[in-house]
N, C-alpha and C positions, 0 to 999 in steps of 0.2 A: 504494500500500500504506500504510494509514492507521500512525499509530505510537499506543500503546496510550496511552490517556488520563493512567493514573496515572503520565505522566511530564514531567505538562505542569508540576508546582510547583518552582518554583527557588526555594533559598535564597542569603542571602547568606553567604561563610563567610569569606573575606578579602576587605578591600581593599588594596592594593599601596601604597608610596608614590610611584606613578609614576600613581596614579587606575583602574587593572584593576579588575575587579568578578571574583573566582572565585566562578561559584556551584554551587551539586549539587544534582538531582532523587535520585533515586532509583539512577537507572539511567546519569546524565551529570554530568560535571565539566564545566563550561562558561568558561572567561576571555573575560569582555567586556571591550577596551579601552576602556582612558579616551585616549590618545594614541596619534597615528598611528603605527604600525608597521609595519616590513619585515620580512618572514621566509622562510623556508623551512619547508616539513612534506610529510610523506612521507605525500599523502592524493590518492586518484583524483578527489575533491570541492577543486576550486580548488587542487590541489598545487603543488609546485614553488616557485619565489619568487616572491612579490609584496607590490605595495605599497598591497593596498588593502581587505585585510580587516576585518572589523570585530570578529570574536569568531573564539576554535578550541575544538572541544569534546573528548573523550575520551569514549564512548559505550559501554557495555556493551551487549552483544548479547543478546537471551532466546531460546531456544532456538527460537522460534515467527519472530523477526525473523531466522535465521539460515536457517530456510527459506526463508522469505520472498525475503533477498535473492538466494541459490539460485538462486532460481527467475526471478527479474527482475533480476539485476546488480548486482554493488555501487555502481555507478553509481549508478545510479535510484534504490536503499537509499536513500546518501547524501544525493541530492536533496531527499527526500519527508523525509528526517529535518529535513534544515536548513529544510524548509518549516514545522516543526511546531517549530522554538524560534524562528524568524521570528512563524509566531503568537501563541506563548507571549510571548516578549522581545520582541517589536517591532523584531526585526534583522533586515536585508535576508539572504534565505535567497541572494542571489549572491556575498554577503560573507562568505561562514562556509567553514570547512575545516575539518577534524576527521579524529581515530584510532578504529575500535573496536578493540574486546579483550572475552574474555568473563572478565573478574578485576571481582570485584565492587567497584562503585565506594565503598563503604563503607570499604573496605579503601586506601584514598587515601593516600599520605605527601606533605608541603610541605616541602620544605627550603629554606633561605635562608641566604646570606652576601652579606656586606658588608663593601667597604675603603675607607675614604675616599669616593670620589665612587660607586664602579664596586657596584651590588648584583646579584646572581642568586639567580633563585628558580627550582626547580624543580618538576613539578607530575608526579606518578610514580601509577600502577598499576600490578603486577607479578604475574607468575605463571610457574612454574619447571621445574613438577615434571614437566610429558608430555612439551615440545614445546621442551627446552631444546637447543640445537642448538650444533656448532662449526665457524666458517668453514671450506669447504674437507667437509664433513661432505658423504656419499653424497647426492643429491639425490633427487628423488620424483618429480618429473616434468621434462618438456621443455614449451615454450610458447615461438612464436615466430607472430606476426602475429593474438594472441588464441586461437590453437588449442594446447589443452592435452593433452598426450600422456603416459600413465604405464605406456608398454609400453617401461621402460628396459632397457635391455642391462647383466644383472647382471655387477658389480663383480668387476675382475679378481685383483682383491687379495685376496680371500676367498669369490670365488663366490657371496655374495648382494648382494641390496638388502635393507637393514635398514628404510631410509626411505621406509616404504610408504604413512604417511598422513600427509601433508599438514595435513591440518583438525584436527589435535587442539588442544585449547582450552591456552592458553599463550599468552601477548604482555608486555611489558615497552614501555609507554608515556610518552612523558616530553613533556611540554610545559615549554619552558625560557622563563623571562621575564626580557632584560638592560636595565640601566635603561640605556645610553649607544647610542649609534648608532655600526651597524656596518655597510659596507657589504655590498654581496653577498658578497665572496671571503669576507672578513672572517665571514660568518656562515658558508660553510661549512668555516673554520676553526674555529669552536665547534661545528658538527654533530659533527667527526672527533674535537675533542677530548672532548666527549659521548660518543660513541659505543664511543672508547677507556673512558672510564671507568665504562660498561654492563659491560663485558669484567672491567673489574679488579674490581667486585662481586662479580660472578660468579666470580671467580679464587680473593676473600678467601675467598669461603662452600663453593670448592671444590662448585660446584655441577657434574653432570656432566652430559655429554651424552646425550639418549636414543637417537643413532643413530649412538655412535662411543664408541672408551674414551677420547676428549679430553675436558679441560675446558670446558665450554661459554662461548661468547664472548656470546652470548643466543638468543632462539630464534625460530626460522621463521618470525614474523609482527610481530617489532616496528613501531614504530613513533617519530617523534619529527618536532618541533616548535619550531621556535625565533625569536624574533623578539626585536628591537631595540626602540626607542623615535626616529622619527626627530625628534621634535619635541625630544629632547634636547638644550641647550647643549653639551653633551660628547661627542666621537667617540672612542672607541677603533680606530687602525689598525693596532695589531699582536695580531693574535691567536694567541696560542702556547702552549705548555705552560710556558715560560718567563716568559712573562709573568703577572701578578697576576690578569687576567680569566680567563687558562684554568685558575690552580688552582681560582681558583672555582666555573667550568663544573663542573672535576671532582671536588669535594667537595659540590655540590649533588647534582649527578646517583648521585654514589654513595651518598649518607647518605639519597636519596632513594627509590632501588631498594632497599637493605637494609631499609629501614623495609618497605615495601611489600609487601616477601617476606615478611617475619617475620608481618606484617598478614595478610595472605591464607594463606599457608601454613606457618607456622610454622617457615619457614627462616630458621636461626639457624645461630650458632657450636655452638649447644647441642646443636641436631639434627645438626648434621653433625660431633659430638662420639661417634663410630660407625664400629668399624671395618666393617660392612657397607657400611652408608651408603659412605664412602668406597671400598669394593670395588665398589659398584655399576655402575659406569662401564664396568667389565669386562665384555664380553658373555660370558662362559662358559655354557656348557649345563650347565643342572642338572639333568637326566636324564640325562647323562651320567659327571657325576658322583657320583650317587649309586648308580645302576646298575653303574656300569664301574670307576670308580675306587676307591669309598669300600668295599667289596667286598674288595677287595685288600691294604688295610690295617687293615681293623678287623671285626669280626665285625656283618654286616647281615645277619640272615636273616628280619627283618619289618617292619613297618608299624612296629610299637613302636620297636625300634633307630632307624628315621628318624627318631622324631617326638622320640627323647631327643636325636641328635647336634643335632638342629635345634634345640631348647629348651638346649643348652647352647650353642650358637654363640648366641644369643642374650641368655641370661643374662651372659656374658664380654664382650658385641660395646661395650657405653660404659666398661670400662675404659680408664679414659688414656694408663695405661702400654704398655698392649696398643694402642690407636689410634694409639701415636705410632710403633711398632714396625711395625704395617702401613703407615701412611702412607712409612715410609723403604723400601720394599720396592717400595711403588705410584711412588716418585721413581723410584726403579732402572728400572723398566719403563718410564717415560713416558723414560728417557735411551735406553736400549734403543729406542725407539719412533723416537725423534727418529736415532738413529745417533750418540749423544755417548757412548755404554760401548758394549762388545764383549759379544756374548752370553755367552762366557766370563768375563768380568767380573762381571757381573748373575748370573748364577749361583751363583760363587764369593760374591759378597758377600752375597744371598737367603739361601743355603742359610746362609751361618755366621749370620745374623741368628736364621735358623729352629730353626738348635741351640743356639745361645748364651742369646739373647734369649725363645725360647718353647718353651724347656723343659719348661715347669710342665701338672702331668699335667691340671689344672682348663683349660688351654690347648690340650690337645691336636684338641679339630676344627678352633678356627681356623689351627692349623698345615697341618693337612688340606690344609681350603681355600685357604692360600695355594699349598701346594705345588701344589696343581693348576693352581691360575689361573699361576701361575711358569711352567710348564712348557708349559701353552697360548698364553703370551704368547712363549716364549722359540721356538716349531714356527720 
């Protein structure tokens, strides 16, 4: 399966002080080393660890390459891709391992620190919004011995599977570059500590999950990438959070995803500056609430009535004051969730928030709405 022409021009966009060359087509972030490296990356093309690659790429998918592999394996995809930056770059196609993702590679963040001897760069694509996912979150299918089964036996906890599609476009890619030599264990103590701090981006931006009311830790398809420098004079052998190379693991990888969000999808503090936004997470039925509930407490006897409670929940929804009020309502439930408050608790503290704090009659459908989402989280 040939890969599409216009994707054969690399530029150059950094070079590292460790001699890496990152470059970008159109459609790929490519890091060529300049020195021998160890790594680990999470790729069916050369994955796992080794000590003998020459470049790792991050690959955007076009919708035409996604059939494509469909139909012939991600395997094979891979293959035929690293054969065609082999032709392009003159890189042996057995020496390449690479991520796709469909976040367009335009939308790219580089983060970099440095202490004394020890630097880390991270090399970040990110997208959030369909396919954001949290550990432990309802699964979408079964696969054991390459056979893929999604006639799952719905969820005892609530009677459905929410997590019905697999392939929606979402991935959070990190390719990490450390200038000192780390051995194996060593790197995949900078994977976890990586991986933690995907989690806590996602935690700050209060990004939610699309198939659970949890906060999302990242979503369905990430990936990641890490390599050492073994030609370096310097070995790092303790890798921890405690130590100086893992704050910097996780101030790259985080400053490196936030960028990348805000890049691609304009996820910010700004946007999730909403108390919708923040409601989101909640799966409640909104056919049930407009029909059954809202009925009950306020006069709905047409289209119109919906379309103003709706336009006023909106108009109010990036008040601060009012976002900070839902947000301490949304903690109650996630305590609730977790079994750290009594449902008599969370009630009692909800409801005085809901009389006390959203009184104001310009306030009254987000009051609505939480009271129903309260009472559905509290069944």
């Amino acid at each position: 399966m040939p890969i599409d022409d216009k994707n054969q021009e690399f530029e150059l966009i950094m070079k590292t002080s460790d001699g890496d060359e990152i470059l970008k087509s159109s459609d790929t972030v490519l890091v060529r080393f300049g020195p021998k490296r160890n790594g680990i990356v999470s790729s069916w093309l050369n994955g796992g660890y080794n000590e003998d690659l020459s470049a790792v790429f991050n690959h955007q998918l076009s919708q035409e390459n996604i059939d494509k592999y469909g139909d012939g394996g991600i395997l094979d995809f891979l293959k035929d891709l690293s054969t065609d930056f082999y032709n392009g770059l003159d890189l042996r196609s057995d020496k390449l391992s690479g991520l796709i993702t469909s976040a367009d590679m335009n939308s790219y963040s580089i983060a970099c620190e440095k202490y004394r001897d020890i630097e880390v760069i991270a090399i970040t694509t990110a997208g959030a919004r369909v396919n954001a996912v949290s550990a432990g979150d309802i699964a979408s299918y079964y696969e054991i011995n390459a056979d893929y089964r999604y006639d799952l036996e719905e969820d005892e906890s609530n009677g459905q599977n929410n997590n019905q599609n697999p392939n929606k476009p979402g991935t959070i890619n990190t390719i990490l570059l450390i200038n000192t030599k780390l051995d194996e264990s060593s790197l995949l103590l900078a994977e976890m500590i990586a991986v933690e701090a995907k989690s806590v981006a996602l935690r700050d931006l209060m990004v939610s999950s699309n198939y659970s009311d949890e906060i999302a830790t990242g979503t369905g398809t990430d990936g990641i990438a890490i390599f050492s420098n073994m030609e370096s004079e310097n070995f790092t052998d303790n890798v921890s959070k405690h130590a100086k190379i893992g704050e910097l693991i996780g101030k790259v990888v985080i400053d490196s995803i936030k960028e990348a969000l805000a890049k691609l999808q304009w996820l910010t503090p700004t946007y999730q500056l909403n108390a919708l936004v923040r409601l989101d997470r909640f799966q409640y039925n909104l056919d049930d609430f407009y029909n059954n509930y809202l009925p009950k407490h306020m006069k709905m006897e047409d289209e119109d009535d919906k379309r103003e409670f709706i336009a006023s929940l909106i108009s109010i929804s990036k008040n601060p004051e009012l976002v900070s009020y839902v947000s301490l309502i949304i903690h109650l439930l996630d305590q609730y969730r977790y079994c750290l408050l009594s449902k008599k608790t969370v009630l009692k503290a909800s409801n005085s928030i809901l009389e006390n704090q959203l009184n104001r009659i310009e306030w009254q459908s987000m009051k609505l709405l939480l009271d129903y989402i309260i009472n559905a989280q509290l069944e």
